[in-house]
C-alpha positions in Angstrom: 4.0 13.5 0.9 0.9 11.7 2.9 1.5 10.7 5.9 -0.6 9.3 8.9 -2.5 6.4 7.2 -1.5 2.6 7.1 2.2 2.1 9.2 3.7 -1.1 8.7 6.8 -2.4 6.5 7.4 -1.2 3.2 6.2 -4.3 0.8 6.5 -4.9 -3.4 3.7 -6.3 -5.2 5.6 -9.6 -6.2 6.0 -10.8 -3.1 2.9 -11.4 -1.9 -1.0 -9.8 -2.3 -1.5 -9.2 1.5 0.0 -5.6 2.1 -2.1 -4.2 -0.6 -5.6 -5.8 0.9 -4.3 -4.2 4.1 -3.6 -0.8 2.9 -6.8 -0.7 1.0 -8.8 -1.7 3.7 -7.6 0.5 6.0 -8.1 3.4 4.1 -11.0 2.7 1.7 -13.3 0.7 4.5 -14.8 2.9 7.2 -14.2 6.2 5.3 -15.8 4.7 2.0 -17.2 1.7 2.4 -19.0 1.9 -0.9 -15.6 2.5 -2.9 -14.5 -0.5 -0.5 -16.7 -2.5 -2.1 -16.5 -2.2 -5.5 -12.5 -2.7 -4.6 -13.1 -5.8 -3.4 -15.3 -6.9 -6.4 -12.4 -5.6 -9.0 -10.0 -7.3 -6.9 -12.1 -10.2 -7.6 -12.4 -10.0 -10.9 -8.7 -9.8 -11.5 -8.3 -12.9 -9.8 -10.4 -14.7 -12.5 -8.5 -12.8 -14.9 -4.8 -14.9 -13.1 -4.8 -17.9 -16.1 -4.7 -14.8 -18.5 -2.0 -12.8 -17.7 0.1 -15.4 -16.0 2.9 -14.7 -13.6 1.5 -10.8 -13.7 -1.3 -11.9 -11.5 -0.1 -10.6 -8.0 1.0 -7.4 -10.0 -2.6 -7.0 -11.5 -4.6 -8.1 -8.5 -2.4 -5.5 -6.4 -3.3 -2.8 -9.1 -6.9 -4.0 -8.3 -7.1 -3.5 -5.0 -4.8 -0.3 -5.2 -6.8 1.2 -8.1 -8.7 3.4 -5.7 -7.5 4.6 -2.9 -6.4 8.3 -4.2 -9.9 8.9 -3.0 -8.9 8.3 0.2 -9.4 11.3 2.4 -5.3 11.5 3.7 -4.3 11.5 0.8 -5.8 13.7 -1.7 -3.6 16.4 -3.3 -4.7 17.2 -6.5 -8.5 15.5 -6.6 -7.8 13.8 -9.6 -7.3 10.1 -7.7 -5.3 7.8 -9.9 -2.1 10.8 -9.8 -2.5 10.9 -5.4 -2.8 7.1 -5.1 0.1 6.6 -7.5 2.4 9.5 -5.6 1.5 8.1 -2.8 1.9 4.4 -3.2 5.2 5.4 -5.0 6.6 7.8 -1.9 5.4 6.5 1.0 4.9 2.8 0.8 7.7 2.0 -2.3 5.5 -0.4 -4.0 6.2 -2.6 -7.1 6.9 0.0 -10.1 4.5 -1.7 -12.2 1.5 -2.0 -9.8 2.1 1.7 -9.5 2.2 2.9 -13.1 -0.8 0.8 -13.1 -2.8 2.1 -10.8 -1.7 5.7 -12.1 -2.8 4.9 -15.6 -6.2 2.8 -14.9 -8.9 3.0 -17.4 -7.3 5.6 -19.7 -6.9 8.2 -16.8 -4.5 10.3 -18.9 -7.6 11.1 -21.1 -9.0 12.4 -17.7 -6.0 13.8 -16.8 -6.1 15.8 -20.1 -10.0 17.3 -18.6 -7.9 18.4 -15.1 -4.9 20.0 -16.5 -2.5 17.7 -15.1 -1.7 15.4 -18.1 2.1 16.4 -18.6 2.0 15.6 -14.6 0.7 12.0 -14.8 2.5 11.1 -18.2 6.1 12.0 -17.2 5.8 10.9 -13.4 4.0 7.9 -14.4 4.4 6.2 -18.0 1.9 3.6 -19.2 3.2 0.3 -18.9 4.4 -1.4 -22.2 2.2 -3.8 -21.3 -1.0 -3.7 -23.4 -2.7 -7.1 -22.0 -2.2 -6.2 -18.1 -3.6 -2.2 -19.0 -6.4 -3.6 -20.6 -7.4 -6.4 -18.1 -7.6 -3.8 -15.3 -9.8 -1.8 -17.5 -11.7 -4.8 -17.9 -12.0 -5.5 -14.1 -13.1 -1.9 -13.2 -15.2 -0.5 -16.3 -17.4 -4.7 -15.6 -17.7 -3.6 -11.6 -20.5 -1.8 -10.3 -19.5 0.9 -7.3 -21.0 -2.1 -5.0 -18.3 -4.5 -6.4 -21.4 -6.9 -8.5 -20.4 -8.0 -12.0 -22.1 -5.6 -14.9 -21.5 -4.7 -19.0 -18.7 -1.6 -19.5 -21.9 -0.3 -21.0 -24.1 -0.3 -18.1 -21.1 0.9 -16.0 -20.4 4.1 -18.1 -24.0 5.0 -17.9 -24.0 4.6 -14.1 -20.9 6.9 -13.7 -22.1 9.2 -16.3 -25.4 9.9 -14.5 -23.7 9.6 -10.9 -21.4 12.9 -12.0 -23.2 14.4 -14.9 -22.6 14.8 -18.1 -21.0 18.3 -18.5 -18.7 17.3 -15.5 -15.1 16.9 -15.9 -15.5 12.7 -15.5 -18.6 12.8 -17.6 -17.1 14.8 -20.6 -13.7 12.4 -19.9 -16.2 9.3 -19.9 -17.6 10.2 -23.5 -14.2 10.8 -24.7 -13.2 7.5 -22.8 -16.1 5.3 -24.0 -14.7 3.9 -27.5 -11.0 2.7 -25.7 -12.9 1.4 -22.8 -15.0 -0.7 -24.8 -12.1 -2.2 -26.8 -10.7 -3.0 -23.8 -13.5 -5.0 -22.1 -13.9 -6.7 -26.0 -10.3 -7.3 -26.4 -10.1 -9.2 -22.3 -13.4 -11.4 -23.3 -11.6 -12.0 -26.7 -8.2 -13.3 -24.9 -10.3 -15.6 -22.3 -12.0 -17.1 -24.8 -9.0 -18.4 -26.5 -7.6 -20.0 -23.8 -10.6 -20.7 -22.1 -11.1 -18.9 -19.0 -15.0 -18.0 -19.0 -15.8 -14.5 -18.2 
C-alpha cells in the first residue's frame, strides 16, 4: 500500500470536487508538471461535458483529475498507471467506487492491460462501470487533450502518443489495438452533445 503522499481526511467523490484537485496537485505538480497539465485540461474538459452526464458530473470530473496520478512516483507498483492509481485511490484514500473503477478503466486500459500481463488483475479488482456514457465521456476528455492540457482531435492525440513511445512499444502496440474504440468513443460524446446541445 502507498504511503507518504497527500495526508488529509478520507473524502468520496460525491461530496464535493476539492479533495481530488488536491491530491492531484500534490502529487502530479512539481514531480510532473507536464502530466499536471494535461490533468488540468481533461479536468476541464469534463466540466463542459456536466449538462451531458448529469448528476455524474462530480464523479466524472473527479475521474478527470484522478485519471493520472498512477504515474506518480510514490506510488508506482506495477508501471502500468491506471491499476496503481486505482489501488491506491481505493486503499489509501477510500474514494467514491465509481470514480475509482473509472479511473482504473480510462480509455480502454484493459486492452493495455492485456500488452502488460496484468489483465485478470485489473478486470477482477476493478470492473468497468455499467455505465457506457460516463466510460466514454472520460475517453472523450483524455484521448481530445494534448499532454499540455490544450484541446486537440483523438486522431492527432494517438499519433502524438504513438510517436512519444514508439510504435513497437507496449502503449504503441496497445494504441493501434486501441484506436478503433477510442474513436467511437470521441464520435459517440460529440454525437450525445449535439442532441442536447452542449457544443464541443
Amino acid at each position: 500500500m502507498a504511503e507518504g503522499p497527500p495526508t488529509y481526511a478520507r473524502r468520496v467523490a460525491t461530496t464535493d470536487g476539492k479533495w481530488a484537485y488536491e491530491l492531484a496537485g500534490e502529487l502530479l505538480r512539481c514531480s510532473l508538471p507536464r502530466r499536471w497539465s494535461h490533468t488540468l485540461g481533461v479536468a476541464a474538459c469534463a466540466r463542459t461535458l456536466a449538462p451531458l452526464v448529469g448528476e455524474k458530473a462530480l464523479v466524472l470530473e473527479a475521474a478527470a483529475v484522478l485519471h493520472d496520478i498512477g504515474y506518480a512516483p510514490p506510488l508506482v507498483r506495477t508501471g502500468f498507471h491506471p491499476l496503481d492509481g486505482a489501488r491506491y485511490l481505493r486503499g489509501v484514500r477510500a474514494a467514491d467506487t465509481q470514480v475509482v473503477r473509472l479511473v482504473a478503466n480510462h480509455s480502454y486500459a484493459l486492452l493495455e492491460a492485456e500488452e502488460r500481463g496484468l489483465r485478470d488483475e485489473l478486470a477482477d479488482e476493478f470492473p468497468l462501470l455499467d455505465d457506457p456514457l460516463l466510460v466514454d465521456a472520460l475517453v472523450y476528455c483524455d484521448m481530445t487533450t494534448t499532454p499540455d492540457g490544450c484541446r486537440t482531435t483523438s486522431q492527432e492525440r494517438l499519433s502524438e502518443i504513438t510517436s512519444r513511445y514508439g510504435e513497437d512499444s507496449v502503449v504503441g502496440r496497445f494504441i493501434r489495438q486501441a484506436a478503433p474504440h477510442i474513436h467511437a468513443s470521441v464520435d459517440r460524446v460529440r454525437a450525445a452533445a449535439a442532441e442536447v446541445g452542449v457544443g464541443l
